[in-house]
C-alpha positions in Angstrom: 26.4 -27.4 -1.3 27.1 -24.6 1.0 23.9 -23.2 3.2 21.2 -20.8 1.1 22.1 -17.4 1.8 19.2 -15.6 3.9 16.7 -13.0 2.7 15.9 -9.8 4.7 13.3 -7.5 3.8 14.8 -3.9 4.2 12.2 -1.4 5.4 13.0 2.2 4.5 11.6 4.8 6.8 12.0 8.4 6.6 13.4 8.5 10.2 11.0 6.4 12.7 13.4 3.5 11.8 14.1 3.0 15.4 10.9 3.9 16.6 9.1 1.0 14.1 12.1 -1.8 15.7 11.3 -1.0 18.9 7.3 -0.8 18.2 7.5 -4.5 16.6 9.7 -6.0 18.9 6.7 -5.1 21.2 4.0 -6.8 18.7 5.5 -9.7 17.8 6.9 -12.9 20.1 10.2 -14.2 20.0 11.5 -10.8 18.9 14.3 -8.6 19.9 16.5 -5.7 18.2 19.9 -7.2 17.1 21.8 -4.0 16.1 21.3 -0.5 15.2 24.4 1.5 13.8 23.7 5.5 13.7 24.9 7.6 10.7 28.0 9.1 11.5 29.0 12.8 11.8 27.5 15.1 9.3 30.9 16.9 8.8 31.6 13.7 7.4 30.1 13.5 3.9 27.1 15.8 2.5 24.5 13.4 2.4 24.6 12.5 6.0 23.5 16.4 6.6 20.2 16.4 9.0 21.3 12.2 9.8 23.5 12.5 12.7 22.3 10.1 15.3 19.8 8.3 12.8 20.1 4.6 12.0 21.6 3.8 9.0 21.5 -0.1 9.6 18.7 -1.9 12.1 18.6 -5.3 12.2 15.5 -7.0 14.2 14.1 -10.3 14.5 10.2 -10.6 14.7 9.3 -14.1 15.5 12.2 -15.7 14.0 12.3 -13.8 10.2 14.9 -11.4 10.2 14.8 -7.6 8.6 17.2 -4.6 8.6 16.0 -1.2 7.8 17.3 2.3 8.2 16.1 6.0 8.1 16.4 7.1 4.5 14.2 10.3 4.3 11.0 11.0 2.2 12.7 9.8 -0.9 10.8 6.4 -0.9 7.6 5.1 0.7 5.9 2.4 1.8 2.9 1.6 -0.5 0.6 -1.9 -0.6 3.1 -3.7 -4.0 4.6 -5.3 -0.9 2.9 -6.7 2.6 3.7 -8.8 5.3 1.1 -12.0 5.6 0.7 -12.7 9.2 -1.0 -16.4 9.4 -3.0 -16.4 12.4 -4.1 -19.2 14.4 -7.3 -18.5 15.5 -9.5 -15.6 15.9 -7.7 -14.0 19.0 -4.5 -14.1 17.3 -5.8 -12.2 14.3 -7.9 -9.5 16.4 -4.3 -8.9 18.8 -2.5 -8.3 15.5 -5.6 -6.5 14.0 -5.3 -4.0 17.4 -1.7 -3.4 17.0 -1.1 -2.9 13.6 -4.3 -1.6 12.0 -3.9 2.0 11.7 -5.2 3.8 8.6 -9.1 2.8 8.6 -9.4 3.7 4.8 -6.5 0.8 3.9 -8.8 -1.8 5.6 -9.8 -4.7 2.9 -10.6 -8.1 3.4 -7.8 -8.7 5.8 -5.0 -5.8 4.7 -4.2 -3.4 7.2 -1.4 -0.8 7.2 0.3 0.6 10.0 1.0 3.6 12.0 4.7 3.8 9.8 3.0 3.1 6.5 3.8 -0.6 5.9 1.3 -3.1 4.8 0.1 -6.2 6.4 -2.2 -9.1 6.1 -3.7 -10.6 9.1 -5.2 -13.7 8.0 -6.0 -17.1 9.2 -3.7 -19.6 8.7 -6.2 -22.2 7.2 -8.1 -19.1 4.8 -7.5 -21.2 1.8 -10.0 -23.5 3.1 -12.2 -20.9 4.3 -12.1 -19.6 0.7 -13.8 -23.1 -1.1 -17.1 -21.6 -1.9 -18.4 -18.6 -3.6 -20.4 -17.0 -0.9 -17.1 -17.2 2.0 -15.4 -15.5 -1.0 -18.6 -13.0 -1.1 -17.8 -12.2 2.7 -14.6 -12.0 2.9 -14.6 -9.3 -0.2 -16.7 -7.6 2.3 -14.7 -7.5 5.6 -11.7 -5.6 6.6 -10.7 -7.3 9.5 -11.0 -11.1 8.8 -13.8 -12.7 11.1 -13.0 -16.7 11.2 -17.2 -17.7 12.2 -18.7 -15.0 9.3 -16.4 -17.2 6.6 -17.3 -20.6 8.1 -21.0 -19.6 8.3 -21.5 -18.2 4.8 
């Protein structure tokens, strides 16, 4: 049987597409930009009008899952159906993701965050299902935006 064929998320922007690469690449380890292809000439064709010098294709890497995206314009946005979970190791690991990608205060909840482009994450621990066993950690963490490891083991 021949090798699965990978899945990329695509990520849509309206045109920080570059801007989001390079801001991830910075967040994440092991990451790096692996192409970027610009839409060509607007004389070209009628929908590339205000694209010239845009990226129609981006591919990136952030700690080993791959994603393309490209600027598309206001046509489509971001909104919570889909989020990116973000298993943290400890406490520090989910307060440095926390600090770079938690931008929109009023999307905060019980571990979601969204960030400064409009996509949603989920900075959790990477053991929360058994920080979830009793009613009361459940009780907290319904309570918390940012996930706090000690409040969920001492509830």
């Amino acid at each position: 049987m021949a090798d699965p064929t990978p899945i990329k998320p695509c990520l849509w922007f309206v045109d920080q597409a570059r801007e989001a690469m390079d801001y991830y690449v910075s967040v994440f380890p092991n990451s790096r930009i692996t192409g970027i292809t610009e839409y060509p000439d607007e004389k070209l064709d009628e929908h590339f009008t205000g694209m010239a010098g845009k990226v129609i294709n981006g591919e990136f890497t952030l700690n080993g899952v791959d994603f393309v995206c490209l600027d598309g314009g206001p046509l489509f946005t971001f909104n919570e159906a889909v989020s990116f979970v973000v298993s943290c190791a400890d406490q520090a690991e989910i307060d440095h993701y926390w600090a770079a990608l938690s931008h929109v205060p009023e999307a905060e909840q019980c571990g979601w965050c969204k960030d400064k482009f409009g996509v949603s994450w989920q900075i959790i621990p990477a053991h929360m299902g058994d920080l979830m066993q009793r009613p009361e950690q459940v009780q907290v963490m319904m309570g918390q935006k940012k996930i706090v490891i000690a409040d969920l083991e001492n509830a």
